[in-house]
N, C-alpha and C positions, 0 to 999 in steps of 0.2 A: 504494500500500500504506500509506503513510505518513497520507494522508487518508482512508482507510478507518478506521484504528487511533484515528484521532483521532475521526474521528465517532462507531465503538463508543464508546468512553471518557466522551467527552461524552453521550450518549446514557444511557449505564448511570448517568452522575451526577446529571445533570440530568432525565432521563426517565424514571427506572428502570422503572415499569410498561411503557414502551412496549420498553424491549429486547429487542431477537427477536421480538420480535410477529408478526408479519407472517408471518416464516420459520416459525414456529413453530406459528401458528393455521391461514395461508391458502399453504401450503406450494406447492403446484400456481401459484401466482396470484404468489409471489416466484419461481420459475422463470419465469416467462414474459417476469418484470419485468428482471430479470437480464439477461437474453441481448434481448429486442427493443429493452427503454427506450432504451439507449444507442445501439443503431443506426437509429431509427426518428424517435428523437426528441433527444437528446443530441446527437449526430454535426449534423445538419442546422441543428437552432438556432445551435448555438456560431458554424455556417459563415454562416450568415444575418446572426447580430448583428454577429459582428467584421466582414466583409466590407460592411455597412452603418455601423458606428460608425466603423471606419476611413477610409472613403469621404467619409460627411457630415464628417465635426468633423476634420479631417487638418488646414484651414488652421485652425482655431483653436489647435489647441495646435502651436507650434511644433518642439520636441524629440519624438522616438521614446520617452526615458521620460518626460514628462505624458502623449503619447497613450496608452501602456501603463496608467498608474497610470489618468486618467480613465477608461479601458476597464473596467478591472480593478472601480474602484469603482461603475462603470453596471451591471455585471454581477450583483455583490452586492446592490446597489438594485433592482435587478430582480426580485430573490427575496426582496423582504419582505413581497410578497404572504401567505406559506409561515404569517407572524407568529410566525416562530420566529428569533430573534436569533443563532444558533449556524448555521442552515442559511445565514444572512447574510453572518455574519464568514468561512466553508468556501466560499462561494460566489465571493467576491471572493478570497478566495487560490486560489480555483482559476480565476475569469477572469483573475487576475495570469499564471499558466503556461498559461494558454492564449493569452492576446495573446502571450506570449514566442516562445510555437509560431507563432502567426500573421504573426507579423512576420519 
């Protein structure tokens, strides 16, 4: 909830055209996104990456939190593809509580 809130916010400041867009123009097409993305393609990635970044890189960082932060930060790098620096910094604080989950 708390990274929902933060994304709107950021969004309406930084993007303001684009706020609700999506919900608002392609309504049918944000329902679908809602309820599959997360289980089709959300869910399965997270399980992929950490169960591979944890796996490979375990002997290089010694400590449970480097492996955590390194994760955390490989995640967010991962998503600068998006070339949005906000979906960046949300990205890595959300691999942060996911490696916490995963570990």
């Amino acid at each position: 909830l708390l990274a929902a809130l933060l994304l709107g916010a950021c969004t309406a400041i930084f993007e303001p055209g684009r706020f609700l867009n999506l919900p608002l123009e392609r309504t049918s097409l944000w329902i679908v996104i809602m309820f599959l993305y997360p289980i089709l393609s959300v869910f399965p990635q997270e399980m992929i990456f950490r169960a591979f970044f944890h796996a490979r890189y375990a002997p290089v960082f010694h400590t449970q939190r480097l492996m955590l932060m390194a994760s955390a930060v490989a995640f967010g790098f991962a998503h600068v593809l998006f070339q949005n620096w906000v979906a960046v910094l949300l990205c890595t604080a959300g691999g942060f509580i996911f490696g916490m989950t995963y570990e």
